[in-house]
C-alpha positions as a Python dict, from the first residue, in 0.01 Angstrom:
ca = {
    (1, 'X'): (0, 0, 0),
    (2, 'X'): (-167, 19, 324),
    (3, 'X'): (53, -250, 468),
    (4, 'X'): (363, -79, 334),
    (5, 'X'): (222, 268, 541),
    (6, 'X'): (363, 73, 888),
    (7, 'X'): (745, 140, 747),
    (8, 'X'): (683, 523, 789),
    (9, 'X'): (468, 528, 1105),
    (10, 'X'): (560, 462, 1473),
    (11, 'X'): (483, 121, 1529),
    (12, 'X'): (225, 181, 1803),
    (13, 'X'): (5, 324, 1584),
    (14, 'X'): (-37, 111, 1288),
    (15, 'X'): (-382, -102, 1375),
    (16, 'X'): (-515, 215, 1410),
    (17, 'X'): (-411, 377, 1132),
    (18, 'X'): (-485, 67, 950),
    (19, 'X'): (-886, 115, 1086),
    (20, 'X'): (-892, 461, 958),
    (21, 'X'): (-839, 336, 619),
    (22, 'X'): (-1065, 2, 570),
    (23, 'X'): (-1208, 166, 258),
    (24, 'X'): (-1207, 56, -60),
    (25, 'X'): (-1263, 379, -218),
    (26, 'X'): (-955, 512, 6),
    (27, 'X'): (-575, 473, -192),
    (28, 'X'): (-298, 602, 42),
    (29, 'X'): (49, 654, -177),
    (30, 'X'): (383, 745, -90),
    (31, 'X'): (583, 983, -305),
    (32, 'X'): (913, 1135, -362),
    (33, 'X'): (989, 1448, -161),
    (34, 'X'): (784, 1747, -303),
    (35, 'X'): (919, 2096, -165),
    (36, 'X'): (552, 2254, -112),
    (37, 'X'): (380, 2046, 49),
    (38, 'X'): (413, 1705, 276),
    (39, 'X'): (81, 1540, 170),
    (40, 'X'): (-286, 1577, -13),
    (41, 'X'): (-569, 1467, -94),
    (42, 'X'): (-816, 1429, -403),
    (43, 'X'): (-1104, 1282, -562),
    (44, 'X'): (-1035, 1141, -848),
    (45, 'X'): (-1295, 1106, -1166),
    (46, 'X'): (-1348, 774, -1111),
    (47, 'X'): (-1508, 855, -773),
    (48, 'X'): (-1233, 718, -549),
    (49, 'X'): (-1041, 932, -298),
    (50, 'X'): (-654, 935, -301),
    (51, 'X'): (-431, 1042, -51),
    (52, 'X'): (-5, 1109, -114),
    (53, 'X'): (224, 1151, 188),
    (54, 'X'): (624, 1211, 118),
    (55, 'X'): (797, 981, 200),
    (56, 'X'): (1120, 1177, 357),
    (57, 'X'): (929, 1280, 680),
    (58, 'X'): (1003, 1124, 952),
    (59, 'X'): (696, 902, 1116),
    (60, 'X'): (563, 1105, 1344),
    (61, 'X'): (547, 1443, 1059),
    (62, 'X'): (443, 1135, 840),
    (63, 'X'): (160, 977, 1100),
    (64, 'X'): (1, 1354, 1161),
    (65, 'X'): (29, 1446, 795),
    (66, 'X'): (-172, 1111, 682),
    (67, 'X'): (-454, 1194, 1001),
    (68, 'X'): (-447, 1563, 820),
    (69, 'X'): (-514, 1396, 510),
    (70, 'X'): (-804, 1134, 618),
    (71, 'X'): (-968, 1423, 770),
    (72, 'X'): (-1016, 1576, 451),
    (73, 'X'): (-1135, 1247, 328),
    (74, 'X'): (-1355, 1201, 649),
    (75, 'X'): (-1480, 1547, 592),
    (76, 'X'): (-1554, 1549, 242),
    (77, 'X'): (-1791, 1219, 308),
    (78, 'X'): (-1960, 1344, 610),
    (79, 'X'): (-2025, 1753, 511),
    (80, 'X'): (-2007, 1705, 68),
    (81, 'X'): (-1801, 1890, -126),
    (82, 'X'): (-1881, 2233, -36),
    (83, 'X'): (-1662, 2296, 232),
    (84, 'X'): (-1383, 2488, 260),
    (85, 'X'): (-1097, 2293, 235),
    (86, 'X'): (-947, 2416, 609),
    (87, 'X'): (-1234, 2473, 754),
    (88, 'X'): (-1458, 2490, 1094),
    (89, 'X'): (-1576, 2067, 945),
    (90, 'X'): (-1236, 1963, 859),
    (91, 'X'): (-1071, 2106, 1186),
    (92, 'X'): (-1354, 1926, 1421),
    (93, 'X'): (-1257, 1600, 1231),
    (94, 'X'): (-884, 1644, 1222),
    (95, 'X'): (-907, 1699, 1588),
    (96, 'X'): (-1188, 1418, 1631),
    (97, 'X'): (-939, 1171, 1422),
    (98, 'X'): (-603, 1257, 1596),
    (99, 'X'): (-676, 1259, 1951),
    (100, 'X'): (-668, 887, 2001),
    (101, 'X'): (-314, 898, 1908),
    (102, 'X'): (-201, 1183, 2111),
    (103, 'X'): (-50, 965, 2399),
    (104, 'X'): (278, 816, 2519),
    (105, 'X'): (319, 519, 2339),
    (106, 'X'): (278, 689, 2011),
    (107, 'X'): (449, 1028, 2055),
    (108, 'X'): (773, 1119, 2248),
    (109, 'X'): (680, 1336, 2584),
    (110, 'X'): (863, 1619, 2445),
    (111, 'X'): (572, 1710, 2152),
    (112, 'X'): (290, 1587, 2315),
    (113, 'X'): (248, 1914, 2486),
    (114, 'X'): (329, 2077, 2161),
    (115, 'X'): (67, 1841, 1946),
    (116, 'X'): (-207, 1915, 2281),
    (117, 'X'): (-181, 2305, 2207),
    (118, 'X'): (-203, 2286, 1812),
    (119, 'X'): (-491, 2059, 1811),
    (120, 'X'): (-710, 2282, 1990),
    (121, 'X'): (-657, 2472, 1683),
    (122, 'X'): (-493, 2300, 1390),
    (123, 'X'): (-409, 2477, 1093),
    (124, 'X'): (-393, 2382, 726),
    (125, 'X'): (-4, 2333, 781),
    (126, 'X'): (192, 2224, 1080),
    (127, 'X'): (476, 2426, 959),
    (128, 'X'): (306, 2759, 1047),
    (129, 'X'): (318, 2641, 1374),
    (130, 'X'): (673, 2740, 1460),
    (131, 'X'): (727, 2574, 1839),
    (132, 'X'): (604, 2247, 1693),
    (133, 'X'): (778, 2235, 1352),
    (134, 'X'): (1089, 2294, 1547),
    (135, 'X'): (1041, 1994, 1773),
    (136, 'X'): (932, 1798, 1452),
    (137, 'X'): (1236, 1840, 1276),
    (138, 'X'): (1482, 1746, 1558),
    (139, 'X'): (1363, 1365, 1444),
    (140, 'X'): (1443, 1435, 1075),
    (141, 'X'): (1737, 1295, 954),
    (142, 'X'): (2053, 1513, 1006),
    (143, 'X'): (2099, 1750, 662),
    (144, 'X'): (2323, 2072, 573),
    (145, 'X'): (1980, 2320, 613),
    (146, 'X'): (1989, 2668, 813),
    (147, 'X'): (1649, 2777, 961),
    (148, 'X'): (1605, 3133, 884),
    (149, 'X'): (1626, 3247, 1232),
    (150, 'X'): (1998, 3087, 1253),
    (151, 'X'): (2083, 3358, 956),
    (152, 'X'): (2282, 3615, 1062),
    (153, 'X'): (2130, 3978, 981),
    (154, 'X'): (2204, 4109, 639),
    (155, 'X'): (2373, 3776, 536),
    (156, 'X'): (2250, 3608, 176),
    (157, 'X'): (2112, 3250, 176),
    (158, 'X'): (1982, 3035, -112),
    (159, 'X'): (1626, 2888, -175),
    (160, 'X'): (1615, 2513, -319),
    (161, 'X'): (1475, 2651, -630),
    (162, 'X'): (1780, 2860, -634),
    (163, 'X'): (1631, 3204, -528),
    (164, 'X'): (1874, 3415, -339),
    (165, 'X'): (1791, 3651, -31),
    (166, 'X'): (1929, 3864, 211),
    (167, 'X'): (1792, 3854, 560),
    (168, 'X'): (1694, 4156, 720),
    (169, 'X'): (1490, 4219, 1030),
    (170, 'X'): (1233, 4038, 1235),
    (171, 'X'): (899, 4151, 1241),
    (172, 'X'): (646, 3995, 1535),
    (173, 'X'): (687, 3668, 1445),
    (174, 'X'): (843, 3630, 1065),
    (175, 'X'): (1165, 3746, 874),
    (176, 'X'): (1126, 4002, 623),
    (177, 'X'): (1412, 3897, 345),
    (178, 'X'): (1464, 4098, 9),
    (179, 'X'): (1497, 3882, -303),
    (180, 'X'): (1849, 3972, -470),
    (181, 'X'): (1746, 3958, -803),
    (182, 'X'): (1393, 4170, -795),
    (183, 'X'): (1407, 4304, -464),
    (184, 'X'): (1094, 4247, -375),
    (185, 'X'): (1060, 4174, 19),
    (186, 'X'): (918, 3838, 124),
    (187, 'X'): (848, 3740, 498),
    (188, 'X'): (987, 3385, 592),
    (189, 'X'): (845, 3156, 911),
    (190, 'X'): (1178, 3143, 1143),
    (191, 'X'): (1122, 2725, 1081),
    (192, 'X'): (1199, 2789, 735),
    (193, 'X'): (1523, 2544, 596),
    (194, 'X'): (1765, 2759, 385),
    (195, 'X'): (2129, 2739, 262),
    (196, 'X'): (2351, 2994, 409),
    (197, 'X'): (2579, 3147, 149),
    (198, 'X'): (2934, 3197, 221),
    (199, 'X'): (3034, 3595, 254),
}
């Protein structure tokens, strides 16, 4: 599997990545698009660790998800299993593991600025980092999606599990959106990908 990882990453990085995960306890697999999440990691009962990525990102989503992902391996090995899952260990190794690869000949100049300013912080998603899920997704492949913040006010837009809102306004940094059916109100991240409904 490991040899099959160099499809999804920029090519630049691969002996790298390949270093990261010379262990034999380590399996690294590639799944079919899951809505909720882009990658994780477990230990399984048999004591081995196993890491899935999605395989719709695009490499360099795909390359920091699978460095997000070691680092909870990384983590778990050096601090035991005690640790909170995002926490002050895992952050210090996440940033520790990724900055080798922030440069030029693995990222495009455009997010490198973008990656420098999240890693001094990273959270447990990149997504809730709106600036650099934006520049992410400009490398995804093209697809019919709205981001929330393209929704006009008061307009309806569907969910991929088929929930249907109505956007209303912007609060500091998120959408507050009322669910047609229970109208309950829900706040979206302006990166999130939506179908806009026809009036």
């Amino acid at each position: 599997m490991q040899n099959q990882l160099q499809n999804y990453i920029p090519e630049s990085a691969n002996s790298q990545v390949l270093n990261l995960l010379e262990h034999d306890n380590l399996l690294v697999k590639v799944k079919k698009e899951r809505k909720t999440r882009h990658g994780d990691y477990m230990r399984l009962p048999n004591g081995k660790h196993q890491i899935t990525i999605n395989s719709n990102l695009n490499k360099y989503r795909f390359l920091i998800t699978l460095i997000h992902e070691i680092a909870h391996f990384e983590a778990y090995k050096t601090y035991g299993k005690f640790i909170k899952p995002h926490g002050i260990e895992w952050k210090q190794t996440f940033q520790h593991l990724m900055l080798p690869f922030l440069n030029p000949e693995i990222f495009p100049n455009s997010l490198l600025p973008l990656l420098a300013k999240h890693f001094k912080n990273p959270k447990a998603s990149s997504d809730t980092d709106t600036q650099l899920a934006l520049a992410l997704k400009q490398f995804d492949e093209p697809n019919d999606k709205t981001y929330i913040f393209e929704v006009p006010l008061d307009s309806d837009f569907k969910l991929y599990n088929g929930k249907i809102f109505k956007r209303g306004k912007k609060r500091v940094k998120r959408f507050e959106c009322i669910e047609i059916k229970t109208g309950r109100l829900y706040l979206f991240n302006p990166n999130a990908e939506v179908e806009l409904l026809k009036q």
